[in-house]
N, C-alpha and C positions, 0 to 999 in steps of 0.2 A: 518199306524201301528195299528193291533189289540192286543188286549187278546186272547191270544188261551190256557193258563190253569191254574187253581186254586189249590193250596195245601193250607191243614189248617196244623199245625201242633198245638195239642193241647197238653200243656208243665206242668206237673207238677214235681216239686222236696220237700222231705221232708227236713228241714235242722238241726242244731244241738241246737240252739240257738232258744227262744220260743218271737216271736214276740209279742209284745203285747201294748196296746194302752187303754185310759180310756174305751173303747168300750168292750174289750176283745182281743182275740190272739189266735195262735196255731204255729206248728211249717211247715206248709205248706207253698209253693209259684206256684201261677199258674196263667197261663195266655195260650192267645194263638197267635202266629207267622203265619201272613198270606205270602204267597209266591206268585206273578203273574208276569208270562211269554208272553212275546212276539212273534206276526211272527218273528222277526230277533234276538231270542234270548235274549234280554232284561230281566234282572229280577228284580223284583220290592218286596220290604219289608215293610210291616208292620203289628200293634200291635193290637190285639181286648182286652183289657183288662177287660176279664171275662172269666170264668173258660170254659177250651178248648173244653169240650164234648159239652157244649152249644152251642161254636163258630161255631165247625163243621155242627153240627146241623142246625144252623140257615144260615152258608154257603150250605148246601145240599138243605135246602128248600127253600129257599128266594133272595138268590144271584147268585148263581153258572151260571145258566143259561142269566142271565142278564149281566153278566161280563165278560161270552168269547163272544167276538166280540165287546165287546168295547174300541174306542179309547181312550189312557190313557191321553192324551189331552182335553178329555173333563170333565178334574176332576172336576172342580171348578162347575159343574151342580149335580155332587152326590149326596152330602150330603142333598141339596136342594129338589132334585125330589125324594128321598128315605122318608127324614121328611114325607112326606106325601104320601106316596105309599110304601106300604100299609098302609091305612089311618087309621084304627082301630088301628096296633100296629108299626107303623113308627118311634113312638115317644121313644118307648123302651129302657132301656140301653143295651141290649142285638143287638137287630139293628141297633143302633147308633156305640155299638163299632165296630161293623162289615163295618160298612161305614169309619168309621176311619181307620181299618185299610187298605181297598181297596184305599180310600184317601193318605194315606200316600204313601203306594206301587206306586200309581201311577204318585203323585211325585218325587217319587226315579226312574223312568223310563223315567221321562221328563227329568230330571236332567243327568243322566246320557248317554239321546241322546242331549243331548245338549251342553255336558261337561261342566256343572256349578254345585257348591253345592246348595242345595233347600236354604238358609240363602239369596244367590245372588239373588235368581231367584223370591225371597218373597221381593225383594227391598231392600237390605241390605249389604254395602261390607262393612262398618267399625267393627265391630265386630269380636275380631279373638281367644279372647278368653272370660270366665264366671268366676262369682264368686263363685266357689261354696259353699252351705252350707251344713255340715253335719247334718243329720235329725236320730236323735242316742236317746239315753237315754230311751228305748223303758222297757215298765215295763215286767221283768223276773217273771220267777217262782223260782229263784233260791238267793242267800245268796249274790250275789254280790255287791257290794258296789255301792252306784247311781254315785260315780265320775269318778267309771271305763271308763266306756264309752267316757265322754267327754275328760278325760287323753289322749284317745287313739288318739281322733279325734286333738287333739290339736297336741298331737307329730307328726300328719299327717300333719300339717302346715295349720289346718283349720283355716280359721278367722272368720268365722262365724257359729253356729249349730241352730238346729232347738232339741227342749225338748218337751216329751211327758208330759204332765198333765194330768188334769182334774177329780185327786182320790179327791178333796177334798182341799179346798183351803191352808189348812195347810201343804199339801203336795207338792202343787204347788209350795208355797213359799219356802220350803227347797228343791226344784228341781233345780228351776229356782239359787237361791242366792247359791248351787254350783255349775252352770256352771258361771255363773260369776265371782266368785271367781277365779276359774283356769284359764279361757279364760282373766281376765282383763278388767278394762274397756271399751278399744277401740272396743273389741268384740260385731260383730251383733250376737245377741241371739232373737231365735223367739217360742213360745210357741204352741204346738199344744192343743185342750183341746179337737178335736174330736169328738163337736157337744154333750158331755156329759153332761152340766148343762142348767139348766133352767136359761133363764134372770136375775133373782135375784144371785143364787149361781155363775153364770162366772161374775157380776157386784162384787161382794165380792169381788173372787179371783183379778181379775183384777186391783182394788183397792190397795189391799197385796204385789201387785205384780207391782206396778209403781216408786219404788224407784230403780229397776233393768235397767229402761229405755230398755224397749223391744223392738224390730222396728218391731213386729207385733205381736196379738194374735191370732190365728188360729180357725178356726170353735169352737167358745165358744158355739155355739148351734146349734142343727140341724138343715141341709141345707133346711127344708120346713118349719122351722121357722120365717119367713119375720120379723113379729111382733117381735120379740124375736131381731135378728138383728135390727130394727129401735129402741128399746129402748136402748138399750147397744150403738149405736152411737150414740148418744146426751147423755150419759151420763156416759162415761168415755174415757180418753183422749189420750189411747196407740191405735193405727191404727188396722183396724180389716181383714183379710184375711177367704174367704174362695171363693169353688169352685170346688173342687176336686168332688165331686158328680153328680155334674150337666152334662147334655148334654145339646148342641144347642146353639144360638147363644140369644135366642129368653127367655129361665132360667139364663142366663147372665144380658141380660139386666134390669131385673126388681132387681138385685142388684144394676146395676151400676146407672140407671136412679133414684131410689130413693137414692143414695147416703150411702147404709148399710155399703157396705166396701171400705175402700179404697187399697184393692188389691184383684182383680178376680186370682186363681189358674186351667184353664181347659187342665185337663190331655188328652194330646194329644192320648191317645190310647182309648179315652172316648169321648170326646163332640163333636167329629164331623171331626178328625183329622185337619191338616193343614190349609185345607181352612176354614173352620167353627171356628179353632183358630183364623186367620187373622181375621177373621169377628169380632169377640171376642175382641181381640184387637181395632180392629178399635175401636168399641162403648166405650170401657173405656178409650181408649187416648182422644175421641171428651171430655169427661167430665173429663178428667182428674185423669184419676181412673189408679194403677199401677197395671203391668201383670206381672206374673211368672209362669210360669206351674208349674203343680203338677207332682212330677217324681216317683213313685214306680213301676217301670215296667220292662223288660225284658232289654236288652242289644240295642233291636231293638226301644222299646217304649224310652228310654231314649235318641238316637239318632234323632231321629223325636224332644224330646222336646227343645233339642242341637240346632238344625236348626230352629227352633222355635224362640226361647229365643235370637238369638244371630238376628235376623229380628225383633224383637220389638223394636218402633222407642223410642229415648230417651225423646222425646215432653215431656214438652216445654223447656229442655235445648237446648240452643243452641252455647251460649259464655263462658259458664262455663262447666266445669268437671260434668256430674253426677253420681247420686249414682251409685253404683256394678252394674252390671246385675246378680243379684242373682240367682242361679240354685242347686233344691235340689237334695241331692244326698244322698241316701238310704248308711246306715251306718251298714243295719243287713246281714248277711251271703247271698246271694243269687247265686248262682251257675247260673241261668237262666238271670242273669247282668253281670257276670263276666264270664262267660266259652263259651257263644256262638256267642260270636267276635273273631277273628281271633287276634283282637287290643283293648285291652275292652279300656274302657275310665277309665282316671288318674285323681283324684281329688288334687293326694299330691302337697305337698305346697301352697296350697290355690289359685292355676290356673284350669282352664279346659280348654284345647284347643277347639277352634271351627273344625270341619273339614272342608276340602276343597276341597276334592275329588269329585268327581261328586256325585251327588245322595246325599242322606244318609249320604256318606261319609265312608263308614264302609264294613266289608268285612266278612260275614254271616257263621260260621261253620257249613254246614250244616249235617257234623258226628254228632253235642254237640246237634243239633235240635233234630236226631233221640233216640241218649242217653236219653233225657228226658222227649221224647214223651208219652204220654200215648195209643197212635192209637195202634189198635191191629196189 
């Protein structure tokens, strides 16, 4: 079996609702959707998550020619041989997401000549559905009230959300104390702050914010912050998350080996896709460090983190029940999650089914691709 063609489709959509986070916002969503076909017709999907003119780009001049004629079988060598070839900018997020997404795709090709879901095929048949959490409360430009959002996700039968912070610890605390309020106590609530404060200002908040019992706080400081993260674990006591930034297996590790957080997040259309996930995992289950991807992505990137998430081993439970398998799940408008599935994916009632279909599992609109494409 070879690769005989590549499409990018590079996706943007404007939406109605102004996304926004301690970092900043806008009302844009873009990514780009890779497409790879086989001699026998086989097609293969996944996710480069960075803006689609770039993706193209970086497929025209660095990949294209390297990928028709290669067996999709030999995926588990990509990610590996690309890291360092080309050696000057191998390392890139820009080339790394593009490895993710020829990774992914070329999972979804094995899987689907194989007739098994990629979740089986990653070592995992118990898994058949997710916990989802809503990842909401995102800051507007507009009059809305901070409880709208989590109202809405709760009447959705969420049990758990994920809360934007990080303006300032006084606001944190009246962020955080009403989704609590409305969710209950049973409710997992986990705080993003975005990578906004400095050591001292996310120790504050953090502090303000421990009588909510949070079951993680989220990039309290930026992700090339090390020092920042080693002070903040030794010295305050709610669990720390981050990861979404990072690619490779290799910017994992020097969290999880010094022990910064005890939950790695690598967005499957970012760090190296699937197998460079596994790898990912590997290293934080040996130490004991808990995985969840990060999910802000396309319809396709969120099905990669689906088959992901539902193959992460539960170690070291073995006799007892453990926690959720947690899976976030984007709470703001995006049309590029919701319209270019034929099936999008159902968070209500607080389930997400795993799929089980071969591949992916998912069934690709490729009308909604062209709807949104930017390609001239």
């Amino acid at each position: 079996m070879q690769i005989t063609n590549v499409t990018v489709y590079p996706l943007s959509v404007t939406v109605s609702e102004r996304l926004g986070d301690a970092r900043g916002g806008g009302r844009t969503r873009s990514t780009a959707v890779l497409k790879l076909v086989t001699d026998d017709g086989t097609v293969g999907w996944g996710e480069a998550f960075i803006p689609g003119e770039i993706a193209s780009a970086t497929v025209a001049t660095l990949f294209e020619d390297r990928v028709i004629g290669m067996d999709p079988f030999a995926v588990e060598s990509i990610t590996e041989r690309w890291f360092t070839d080309p050696y000057h900018y191998g390392r890139s997020v820009f080339v790394q997401a593009i490895c993710s997404a020829i990774d992914v795709a070329c999972w979804d090709i094995i899987g689907k000549t194989v007739g098994s879901p990629i979740h089986r095929l990653l070592g995992s048949g118990e898994r058949t559905t997710l916990t989802p959490y809503a990842s909401t409360m995102y800051f507007a430009d507009s009059d809305r009230p901070i409880e709208t959002p989590i109202e809405a996700a709760h009447a959705e039968g969420f049990t758990a959300v994920k809360v934007k912070i990080g303006a300032g610890p006084a606001d944190d605390r009246r962020r955080v104390r009403t989704a609590r309020e409305i969710l209950g106590e049973d409710a997992l609530i986990m705080a993003d702050m975005n990578g906004n404060y400095r050591p001292d200002q996310a120790r504050l908040s953090a502090q303000r914010l421990a009588e909510f019992d949070l079951t993680w706080i989220e990039e309290p400081v930026p992700p090339e912050n090390l020092s920042g993260y080693r002070a903040l674990r030794s010295s305050i006591a709610t669990p720390i998350a981050a990861g979404e930034a990072l690619v490779g297996r290799f910017a994992f590790k020097r969290l999880i080996d010094d022990r910064l957080v005890d939950v790695v997040q690598p967005n499957l259309a970012r760090c190296g896709g699937l197998t460079e996930a596994r790898r990912i995992a590997t290293l934080a289950t040996t130490e004991n460090v808990g995985v969840t991807p990060h999910v802000w992505n396309s319809g396709v990137g969120m099905a990669a983190a689906v088959q992901f998430a539902a193959a992460v081993p539960a170690y070291p439970h073995t006799q007892f029940e453990p926690e959720p398998a947690l899976f976030e799940f984007d709470r703001s408008p995006n049309p590029l999650r919701s319209e270019i599935l034929s099936t999008p994916f159902d968070p209500s009632g607080g389930t997400l089914s795993v799929p089980q279909d071969p591949g992916l599992g998912i069934d690709v609109d490729e009308d909604a691709l062209e709807l949104f494409s930017t390609a001239g």
